[in-house]
N, C-alpha and C positions, 0 to 999 in steps of 0.2 A: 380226108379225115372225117370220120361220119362224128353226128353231132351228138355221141356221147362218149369220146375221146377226148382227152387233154394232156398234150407233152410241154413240159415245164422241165426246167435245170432245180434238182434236187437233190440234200442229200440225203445218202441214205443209210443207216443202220441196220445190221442184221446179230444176234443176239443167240446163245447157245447156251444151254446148260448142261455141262462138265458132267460127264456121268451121272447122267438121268437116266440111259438106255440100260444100262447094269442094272442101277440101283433099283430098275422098278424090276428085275427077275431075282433079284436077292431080296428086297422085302417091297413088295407093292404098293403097302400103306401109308407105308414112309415117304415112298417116292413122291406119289398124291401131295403129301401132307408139304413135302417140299415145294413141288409144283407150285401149288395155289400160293405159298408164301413168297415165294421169287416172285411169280406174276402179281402181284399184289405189290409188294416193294418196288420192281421197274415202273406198275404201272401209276405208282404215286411221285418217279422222277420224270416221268416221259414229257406231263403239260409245262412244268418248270421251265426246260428249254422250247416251248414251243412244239413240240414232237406229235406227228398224230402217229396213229395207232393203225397200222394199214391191215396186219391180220396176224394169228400166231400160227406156229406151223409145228404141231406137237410142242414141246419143250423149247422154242425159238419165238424170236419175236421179230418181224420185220418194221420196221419204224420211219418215217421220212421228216427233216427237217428242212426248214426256209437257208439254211445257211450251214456248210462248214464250222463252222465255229461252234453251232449251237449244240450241234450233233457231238463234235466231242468234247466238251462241256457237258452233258447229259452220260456221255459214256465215263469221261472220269468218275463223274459225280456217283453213280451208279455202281462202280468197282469200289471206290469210298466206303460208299455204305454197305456194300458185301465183306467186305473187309475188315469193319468193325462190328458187323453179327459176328463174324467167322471166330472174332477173338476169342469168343467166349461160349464156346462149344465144342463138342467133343468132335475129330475128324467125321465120323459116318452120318454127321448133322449138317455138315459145310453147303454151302449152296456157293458157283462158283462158276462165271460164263465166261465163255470167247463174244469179244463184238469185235465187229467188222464194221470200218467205214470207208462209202465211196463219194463221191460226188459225179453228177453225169444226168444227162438226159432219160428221162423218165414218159410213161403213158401212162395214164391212168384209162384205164377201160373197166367198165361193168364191177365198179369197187374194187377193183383189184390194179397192180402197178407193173407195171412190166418196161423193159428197156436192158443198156449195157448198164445204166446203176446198179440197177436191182442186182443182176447176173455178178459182175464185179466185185460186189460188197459180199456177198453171198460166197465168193470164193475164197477171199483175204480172211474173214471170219476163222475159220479153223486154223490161219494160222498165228491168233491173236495168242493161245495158249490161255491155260487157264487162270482166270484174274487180269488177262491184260485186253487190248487194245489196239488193233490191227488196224491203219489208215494207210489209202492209195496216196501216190505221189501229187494227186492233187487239193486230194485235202489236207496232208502238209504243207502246201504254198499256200495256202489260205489262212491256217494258223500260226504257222510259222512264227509270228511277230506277237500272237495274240493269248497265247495259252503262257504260261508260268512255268509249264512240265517240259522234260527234254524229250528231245526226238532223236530215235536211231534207226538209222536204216539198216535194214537187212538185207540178209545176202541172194542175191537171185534167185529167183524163185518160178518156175513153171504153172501158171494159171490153167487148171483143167476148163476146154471149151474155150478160152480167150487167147487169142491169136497174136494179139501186141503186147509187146515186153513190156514190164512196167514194173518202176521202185515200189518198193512196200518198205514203210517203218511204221515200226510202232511205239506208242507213247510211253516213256518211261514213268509210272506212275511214284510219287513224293513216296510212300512207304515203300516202295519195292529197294531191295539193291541190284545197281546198274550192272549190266552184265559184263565181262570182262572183253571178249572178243567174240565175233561170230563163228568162232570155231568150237566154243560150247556153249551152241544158240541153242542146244536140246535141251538144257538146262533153264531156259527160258520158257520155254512152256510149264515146267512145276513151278510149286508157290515155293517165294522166297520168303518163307515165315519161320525161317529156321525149323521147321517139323519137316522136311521135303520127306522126309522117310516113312511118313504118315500112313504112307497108300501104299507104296511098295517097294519092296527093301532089297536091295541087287545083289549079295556077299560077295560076288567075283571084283566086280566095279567099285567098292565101297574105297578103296585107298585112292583112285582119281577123281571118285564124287568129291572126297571130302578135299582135298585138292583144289580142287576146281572151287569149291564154295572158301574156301580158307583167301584164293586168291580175290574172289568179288566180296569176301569182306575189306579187304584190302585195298580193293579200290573204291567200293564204297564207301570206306573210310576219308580217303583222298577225295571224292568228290563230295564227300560233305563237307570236309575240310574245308573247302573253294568256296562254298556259299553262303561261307559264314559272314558277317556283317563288316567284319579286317580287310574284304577283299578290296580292291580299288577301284570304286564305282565308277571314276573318270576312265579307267583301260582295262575294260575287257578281257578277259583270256581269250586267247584263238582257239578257235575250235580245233581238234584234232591234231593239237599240239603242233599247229606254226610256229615258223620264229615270228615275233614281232620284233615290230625295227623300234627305233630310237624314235621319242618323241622329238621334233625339231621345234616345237615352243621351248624347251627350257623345263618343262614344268612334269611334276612327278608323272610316274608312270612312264607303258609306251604303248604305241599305237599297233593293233592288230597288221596282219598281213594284209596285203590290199587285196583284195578279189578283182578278177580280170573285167567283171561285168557290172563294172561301177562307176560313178560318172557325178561331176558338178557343173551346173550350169551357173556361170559366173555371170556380173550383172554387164546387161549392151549399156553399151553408149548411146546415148544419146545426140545424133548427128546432125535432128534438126536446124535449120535456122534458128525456128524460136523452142526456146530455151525450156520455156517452161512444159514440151512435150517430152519432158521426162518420164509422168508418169507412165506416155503410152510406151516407151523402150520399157521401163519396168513391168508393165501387163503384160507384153509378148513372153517376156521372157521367165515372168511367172506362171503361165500358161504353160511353155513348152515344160516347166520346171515340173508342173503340176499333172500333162498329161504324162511324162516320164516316169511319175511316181506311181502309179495305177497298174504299172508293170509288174508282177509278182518275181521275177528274175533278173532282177537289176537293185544295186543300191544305190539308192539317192539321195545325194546330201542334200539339207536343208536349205532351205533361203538365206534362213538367219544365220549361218556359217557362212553362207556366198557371199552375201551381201558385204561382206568385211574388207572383200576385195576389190580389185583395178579388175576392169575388164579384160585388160588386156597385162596379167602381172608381168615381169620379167623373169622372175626364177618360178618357172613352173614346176620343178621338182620338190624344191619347199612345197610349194603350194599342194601339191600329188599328196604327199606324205603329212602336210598339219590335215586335208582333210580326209585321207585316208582313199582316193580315188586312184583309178589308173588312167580315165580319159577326163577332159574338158573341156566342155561348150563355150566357145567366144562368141559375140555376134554385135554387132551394132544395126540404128535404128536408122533412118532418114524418111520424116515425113514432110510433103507439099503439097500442101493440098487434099486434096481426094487422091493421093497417089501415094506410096509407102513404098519403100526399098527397105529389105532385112537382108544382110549379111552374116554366115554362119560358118564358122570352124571347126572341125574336130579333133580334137588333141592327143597324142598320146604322150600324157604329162611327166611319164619317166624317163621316156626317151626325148620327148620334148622336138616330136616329130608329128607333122601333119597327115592325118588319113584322110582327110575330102575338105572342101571349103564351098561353098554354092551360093549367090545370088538368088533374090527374087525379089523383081519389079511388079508391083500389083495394085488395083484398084482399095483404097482402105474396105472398101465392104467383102473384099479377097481374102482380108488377112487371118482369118480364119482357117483357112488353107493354107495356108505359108507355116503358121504354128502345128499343123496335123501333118503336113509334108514332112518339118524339120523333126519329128517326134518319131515320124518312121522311119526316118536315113539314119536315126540314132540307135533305134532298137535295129535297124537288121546290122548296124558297122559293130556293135556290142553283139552279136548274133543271140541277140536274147529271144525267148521262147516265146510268144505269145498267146491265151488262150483267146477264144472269137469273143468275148466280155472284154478283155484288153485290146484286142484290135478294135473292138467297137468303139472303147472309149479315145483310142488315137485318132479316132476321123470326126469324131462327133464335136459341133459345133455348142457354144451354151446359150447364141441365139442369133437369129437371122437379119438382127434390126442391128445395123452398123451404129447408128448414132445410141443405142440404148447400151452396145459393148462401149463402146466410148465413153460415157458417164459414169457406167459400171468400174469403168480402169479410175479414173478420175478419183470413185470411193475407194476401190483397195489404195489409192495413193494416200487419201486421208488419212483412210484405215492405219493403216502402218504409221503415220503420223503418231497417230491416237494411240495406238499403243505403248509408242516410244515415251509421248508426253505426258499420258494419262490425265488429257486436260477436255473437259467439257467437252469446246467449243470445235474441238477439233474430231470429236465422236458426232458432234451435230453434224459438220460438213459432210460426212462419210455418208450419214443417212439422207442427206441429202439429196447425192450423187445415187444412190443406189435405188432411193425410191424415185429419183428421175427415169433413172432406167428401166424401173419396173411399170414405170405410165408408159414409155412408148413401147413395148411387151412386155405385157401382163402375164406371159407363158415363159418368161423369163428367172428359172428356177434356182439359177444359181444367184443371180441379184438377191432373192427373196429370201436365201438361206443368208448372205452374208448382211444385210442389212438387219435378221435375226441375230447372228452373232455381235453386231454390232450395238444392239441397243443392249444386250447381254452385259457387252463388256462394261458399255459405259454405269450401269446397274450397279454391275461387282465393284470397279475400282473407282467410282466418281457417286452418284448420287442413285440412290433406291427407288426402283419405280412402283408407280403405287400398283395398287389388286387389278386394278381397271385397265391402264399401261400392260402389266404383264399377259392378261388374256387376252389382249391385242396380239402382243408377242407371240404366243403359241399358237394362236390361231393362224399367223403368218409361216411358222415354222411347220406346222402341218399341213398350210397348203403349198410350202416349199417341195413337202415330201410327196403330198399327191403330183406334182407339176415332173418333178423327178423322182421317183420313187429307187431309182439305181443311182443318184449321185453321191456319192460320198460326202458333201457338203453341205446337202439336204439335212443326212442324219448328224451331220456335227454338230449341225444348228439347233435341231433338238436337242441332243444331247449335255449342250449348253444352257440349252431353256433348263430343262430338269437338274441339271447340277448346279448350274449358278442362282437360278431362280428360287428352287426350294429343297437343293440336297437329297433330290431323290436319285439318289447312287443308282440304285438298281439300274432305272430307266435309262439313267446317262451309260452305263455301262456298256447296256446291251446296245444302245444307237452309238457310241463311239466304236462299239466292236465289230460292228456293222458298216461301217466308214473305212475299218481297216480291212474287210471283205471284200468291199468295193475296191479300194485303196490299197492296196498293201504297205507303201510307205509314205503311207500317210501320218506324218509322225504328230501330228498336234492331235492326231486321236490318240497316241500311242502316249502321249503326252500329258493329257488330260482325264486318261484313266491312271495314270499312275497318282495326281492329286486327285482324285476321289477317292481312290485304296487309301490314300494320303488320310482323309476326313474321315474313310469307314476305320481308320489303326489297324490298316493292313501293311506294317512298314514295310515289311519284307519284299512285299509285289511293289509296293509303291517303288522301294531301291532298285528291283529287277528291272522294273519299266522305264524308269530313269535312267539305270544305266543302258539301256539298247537304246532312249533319241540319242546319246550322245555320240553311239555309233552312227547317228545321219545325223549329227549335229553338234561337230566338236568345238565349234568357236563359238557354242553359244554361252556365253559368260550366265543368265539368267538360269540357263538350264543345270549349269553345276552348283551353280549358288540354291536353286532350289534340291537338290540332292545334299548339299550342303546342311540343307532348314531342318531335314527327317535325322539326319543323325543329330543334327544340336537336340532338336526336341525330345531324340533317345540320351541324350545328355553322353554323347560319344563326342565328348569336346577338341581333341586334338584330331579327330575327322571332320567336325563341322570346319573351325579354323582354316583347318591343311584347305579344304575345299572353296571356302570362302576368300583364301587366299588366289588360288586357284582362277578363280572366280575375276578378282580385281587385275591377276595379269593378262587375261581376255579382257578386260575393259576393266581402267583403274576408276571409271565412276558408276559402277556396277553397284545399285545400292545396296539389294538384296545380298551380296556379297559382304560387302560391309559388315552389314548386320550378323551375319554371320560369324565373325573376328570378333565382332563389340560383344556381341552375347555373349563367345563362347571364352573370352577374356571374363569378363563379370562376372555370368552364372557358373561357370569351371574352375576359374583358376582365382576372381577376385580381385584382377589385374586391374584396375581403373586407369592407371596412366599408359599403358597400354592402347586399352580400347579410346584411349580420348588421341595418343600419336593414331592410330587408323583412322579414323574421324577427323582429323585434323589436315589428312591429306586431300579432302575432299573442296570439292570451291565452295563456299557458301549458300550459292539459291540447293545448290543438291544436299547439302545438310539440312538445310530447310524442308525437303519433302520430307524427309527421315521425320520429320516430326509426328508423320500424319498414319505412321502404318501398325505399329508393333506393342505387345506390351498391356500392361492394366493400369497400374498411374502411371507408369511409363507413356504409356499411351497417351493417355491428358495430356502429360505434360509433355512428352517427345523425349524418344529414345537417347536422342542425342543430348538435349537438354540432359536429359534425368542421369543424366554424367555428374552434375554440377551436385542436385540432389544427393546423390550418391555419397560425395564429398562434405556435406551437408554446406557446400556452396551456395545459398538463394539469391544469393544476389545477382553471383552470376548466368541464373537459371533464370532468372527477372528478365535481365539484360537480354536472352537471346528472343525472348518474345515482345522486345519493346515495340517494334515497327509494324503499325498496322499494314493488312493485306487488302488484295481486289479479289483473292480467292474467297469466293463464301463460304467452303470445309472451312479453310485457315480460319476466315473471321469470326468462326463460330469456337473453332478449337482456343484461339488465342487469350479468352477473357477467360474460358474454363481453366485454362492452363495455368494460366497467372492465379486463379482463384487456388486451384491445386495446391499449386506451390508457397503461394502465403499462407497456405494452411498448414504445413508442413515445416514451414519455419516460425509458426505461431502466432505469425500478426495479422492475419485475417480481418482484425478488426479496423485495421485502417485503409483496408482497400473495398470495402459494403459499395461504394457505387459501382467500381469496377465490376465487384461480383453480381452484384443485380444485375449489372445489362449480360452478362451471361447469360443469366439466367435466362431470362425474356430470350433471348436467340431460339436457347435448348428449347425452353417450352414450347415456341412455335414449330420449332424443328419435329418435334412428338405427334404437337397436333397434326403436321400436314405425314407424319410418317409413324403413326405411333408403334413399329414393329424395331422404329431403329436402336440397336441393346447400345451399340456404341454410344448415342447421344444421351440414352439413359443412363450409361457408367458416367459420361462429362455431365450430367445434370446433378448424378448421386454426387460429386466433389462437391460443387457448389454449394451444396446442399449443407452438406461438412462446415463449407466456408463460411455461412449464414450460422451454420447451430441448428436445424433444423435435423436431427440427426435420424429421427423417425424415415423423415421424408426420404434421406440418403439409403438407410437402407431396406425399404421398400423398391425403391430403385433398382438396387443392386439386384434382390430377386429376382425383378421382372427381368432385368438382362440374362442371369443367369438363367432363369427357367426359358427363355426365349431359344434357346439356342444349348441343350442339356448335351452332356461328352457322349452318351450311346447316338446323336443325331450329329455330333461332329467332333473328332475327333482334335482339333487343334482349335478349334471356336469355344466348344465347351470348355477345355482349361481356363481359355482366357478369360472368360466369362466369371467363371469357378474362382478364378487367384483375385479376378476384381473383388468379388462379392468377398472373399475371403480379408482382403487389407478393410474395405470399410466394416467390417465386423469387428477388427481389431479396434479400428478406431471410437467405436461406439458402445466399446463393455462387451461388447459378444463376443470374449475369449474362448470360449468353449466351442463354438460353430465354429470359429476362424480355425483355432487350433486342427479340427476335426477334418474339415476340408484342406488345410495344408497335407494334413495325412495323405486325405486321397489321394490329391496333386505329387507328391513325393512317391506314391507308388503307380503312379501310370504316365507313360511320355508325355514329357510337360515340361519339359526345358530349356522352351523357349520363353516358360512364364517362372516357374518355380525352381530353385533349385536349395540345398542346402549354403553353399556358398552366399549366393543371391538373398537366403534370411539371416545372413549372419551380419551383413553388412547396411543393408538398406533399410534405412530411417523408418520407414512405411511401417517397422512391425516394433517402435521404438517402444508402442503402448502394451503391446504381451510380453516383449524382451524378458525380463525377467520372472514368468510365468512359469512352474515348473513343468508341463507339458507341449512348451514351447522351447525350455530346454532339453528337455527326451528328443524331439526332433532336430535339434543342433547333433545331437552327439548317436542320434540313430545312421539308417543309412534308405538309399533314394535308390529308386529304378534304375540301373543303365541297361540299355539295349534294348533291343526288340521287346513288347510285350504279347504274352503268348496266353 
């Protein structure tokens, strides 16, 4: 290769525009005036994705991206916007392209790109049809999991000059209607804008045109039907109208058909002597879990479904059918020494018949090999497809220094601790373990991504790290990405930086979606963009997204309960409930679940003795954390508590905060809370020491973090509690402006309903009243609801205000907002 060539995997777009060639021998000027306008419009979408600009070729445009994903991402977005000039002009004004997308091997020589991409993309093109969207079979496996839009394939097709056979679908775009069968795929190439006649009018054929469109409103009808917000986000439709079988939990819905080429790797035993080399049985087998999922033609269930299980169940058919698989991975661990033995199974869990079983005796600095061994006897007994990026990643090691993988297992052991516990001291050990690994290899990328996520986590659900902290962070997460810049776990960990860090959606978007490029089911990216749709009030994706983990991760009780949170918050209360129930019979100390039932009891229906029997099934330290998550004085005080309030109980709300704590959140929450609450039952004035040492906590808590809005909402009570009412609500603003609903969609409400109760409290009837408006007309229902101000004490001071009863007797958002 001379040294001014470069061959790189790319992908690539090629770009048409629909009767140009006519148009310029019918009017020339017009055509021009077209021209430049198209070019000018594409070329203001092109850098959004990333997209450079390789050359145009008359009316066409050849374009290359870093990634599948971006590429069509870029082409939706681009028919979008043709789509909405088109509205509003007359047909001989339309401007309307075919694109074409491939991925593949590329050259770049002398500015110009050549290869089977180029060639490829360049063929599919004309048969995108005008307005749509033509992608090869392989950049469907790459979006597949990653776009919103459906995919259809079409019916074989003859590539001129390309020798190998190959699927083509293309992207059903949100405005079109779906076609009905590819036997009036001709129909597919005109616009489905209801004018199809615009261009040209057939008399003989006009009684099967209209036919034919009468039937795809029909079915368009039906598939909008389906994705309306009623559907059942726990069970899936099948695709292409399978039967689904019977859920064998018991619990609503049923589980899709199983696909042949689908697989759960259950957890090994642990065989050692000693005991506590558990966590290294659990590394192997998150490993092999981990390269399995990297496979584009395989589905694979989650950990956190596996994890539920015996290694070795007895009804493997249950088991087939709660997780939806047809095979599964057994294996146990035995280490001694420098010496490791892995034993491995493979199942087929309907017939509950063995297809291979294999040993391997190995040196521990082996066992690297032994997980990339067991990952390929899996893909070829699945005879799943692999492209050379997936076979690369089944052999590839994530680093050569045995004792620094060792450490490394050690933290993911933590890790998972820590998330279970969401306690301090157990995020510290994990970074322990991982930045031990990272001293004895420093080139050691995936350490350095998850010790990213891990101080991430502990940020988000434990304690806020300062400015100084976080540009540590990032700076670890980007040399994660230089050290790997293909791992998927690289980009997670930014992606995390930027979402949990500072809510920059975007960034997180595009490095989670980059993770599922790498990854295909890689569901905690698939996972973590549906809560950031979540924060941007994009419910709709948020639901989409949510409902496909649960297709690779049906036992996760947290993951229904969070699909659960986006309908409460749409105040779709007998969906959050259903799901929150849902939720608790995957795991009855599910809390998020909980919450789910208690809210949607309360803010829906007003049910208190309800939501306190749910509550009441719980053991008491796990009512105890409940204190510490949800809510605006709910919040102060606790969710659970603020049951008592509700009832205008104080005493018993006194009671559940008597016992001091070792947690220093609790010890800071508990004096606010008690402050709270004696404010709200009026006798604030006999509890002034209690509330001072509140106070003094909060204030320190400001000075070492002055950005935290929460400690500022627990300060503004206090504040209440004292009579310092100024103070309070100056407070309340700074929370609320800290965190405004266009910057997060579920933070800002909460923020907004805070400031809104101390406004009531302090004569600011009119701001309170004003902001309850807003909050009533945009998803906010896990803070505001009409029930929730008719009941709760908090607005006992505007109750009889007449634009405080307008909102009693008006009516609130449900559903999606649009």
């Amino acid at each position: 290769m001379s040294d001014e060539e470069l061959r790189k995997l790319a992908a690539i777009m090629f770009t048409d525009m629909v009767g140009y060639s006519a148009l310029s021998q019918r009017d020339g000027k017009l055509a021009l005036e077209l021209l430049e306008e198209h070019r000018r419009l594409l070329r203001e979408i092109f850098p959004r994705f990333n997209g450079t600009e390789i050359k145009t070729i008359g009316d066409a445009f050849l374009i290359e991206f870093n990634s599948a994903l971006e590429a069509a991402q870029c082409a939706i977005e681009i028919q979008r916007a043709l789509a909405k000039r088109n509205a509003d002009v007359p047909p001989d004004r339309r401007i309307e392209v075919k694109i074409g997308i491939h991925i593949g091997d590329v050259v770049h020589r002398g500015g110009d790109v050549y290869g089977d991409g180029v060639n490829i993309a360049s063929r599919i093109e004309p048969l995108a049809g005008a307005g749509g969207i033509c992608i090869s079979m392989d950049v469907e496996r790459q979006i597949r999991n990653a776009v919103e839009t459906r995919l259809e394939k079409l019916a074989p097709t003859e590539l001129k000059n390309i020798s190998v056979a190959m699927d083509l679908f293309r992207i059903v775009l949100p405005w079109e209607r779906p076609s009905a069968t590819a036997a009036i795929s001709e129909i597919r190439s005109q616009r489905q804008s209801g004018s199809d006649e615009s261009e040209t009018t057939r008399g003989p054929r006009w009684p099967w045109a209209a036919a034919a469109i009468i039937l795809l409103l029909i079915i368009g009808i039906g598939w909008w039907w389906t994705t309306l917000p009623h559907k059942n986000p726990a069970s899936p439709q099948v695709e292409g109208g399978a039967p689904a079988t019977p859920n064998p939990d018991g619990l609503a819905g049923a589980r899709p058909s199983i696909p042949e080429k689908s697989i759960a790797v259950l957890p090994f035993d642990n065989l050692s002597d000693d005991k506590s080399n558990a966590y290294f049985a659990e590394g192997i087998q998150d490993e092999i879990l981990t390269k399995l999922a990297s496979i584009a033609d395989l589905k694979v269930i989650s950990r956190t479904s596996t994890a539920k299980y015996e290694s070795k169940p007895e009804d493997l058919k249950t088991v087939s059918q709660q997780l939806g698989v047809a095979k599964i991975l057994e294996g146990t661990v035995q280490r001694a020494g420098e010496k490791v033995r892995v034993n491995v199974q493979l199942i087929d869990a309907r017939a509950d018949s063995h297809l291979w079983a294999k040993s391997y005796d190995r040196d521990i600095k082996d066992v690297f090999a032994v997980e990339s061994e067991v990952s390929q006897e899996v893909a070829d007994a699945l005879q799943a497809k692999l492209s050379p990026n997936e076979a690369n990643s089944l052999a590839a090691a994530p680093t050569k220094d045995a004792e620094a993988y060792d450490l490394f297992l050690k933290g993911e052991y933590e890790e998972r601790e820590a998330e279970g516990s969401l306690r301090a001291e157990s995020f510290d050990r994990a970074a322990v373990f991982y930045q031990q690994a990272l001293d004895h290899d420093p080139s050691f990328a995936l350490a350095a991504a998850r010790l990213v996520e891990s101080r991430m986590n502990r940020h988000w659900f434990v304690t806020k790290l300062s400015e100084t902290e976080l540009a540590k962070v990032k700076s670890l997460a980007e040399h994660a990405l230089v050290l790997g810049p293909n791992l998927a776990a690289a980009h997670m960990a930014l992606g995390n930086f930027y979402y949990l860090g500072y809510r920059q959606y975007d960034q997180a978007l595009q490095e989670f979606q980059r993770a599922l490029e790498l990854q295909p089911n890689n569901l905690r990216a698939l996972e973590f963009s549906a809560y950031v749709h979540r924060r941007q009030g994009d419910w709709q994706r948020a639901l989409s997204a949510l409902t496909k983990c649960q297709e690779h991760d049906p036992r996760d009780a947290s993951l229904v309960a969070n699909t659960g949170a986006v309908y409460t918050n749409l105040r779709m209360w007998s969906e959050g409930k259903r799901l929150g129930l849902r939720a608790l019979a995957l795991d009855p100390h599910n809390i998020l679940g909980m919450r789910q039932v208690v809210t949607s009891d309360v803010n829906g229906t007003g049910d208190i003795a309800d939501a306190k029997r749910t509550l009441g099934t719980f053991p008491p330290d796990l009512r105890l954390v409940n204190k510490v998550v949800i809510g605006n004085a709910s919040a102060v005080i606790g969710e659970g508590t603020y049951l008592h309030v509700l009832e205008h109980d104080f005493a018993g709300a006194l009671r559940d905060w008597e016992n001091e704590t070792a947690d220093p959140d609790e010890s800071r929450m508990r004096p606010a809370a008690r402050a709270a609450i004696h404010f709200l039952a009026g006798d604030a004035a006999g509890a002034q020491p209690e509330i001072e040492k509140g106070r003094a906590l909060l204030e320190a808590r400001l000075h070492e973090r002055p950005q935290d809005g929460s400690a500022m909402m627990q300060l503004a009570w206090v504040n209440l509690a004292l009579g310092h009412k100024a103070e309070a609500l100056h407070l309340a603003h700074q929370a609320s402006e800290s965190l405004p609903i266009g910057k997060d969609a579920i933070g800002g409400p909460y923020f907004l309903s805070g400031l809104a109760e101390i406004e009531a409290q302090t004569g600011e009837t009119n701001e309170a009243i004003g902001n309850l408006r807003q909050l009533l007309s945009i998803p906010a229902g896990l803070f505001v609801s009409i029930q929730r101000l008719r009941i709760d004490p908090v607005w006992d001071p505007i109750r009889n205000d007449p634009g405080f009863q307008q909102l009693l007797a008006g009516k609130e958002l449900v559903g999606p907002h649009e």
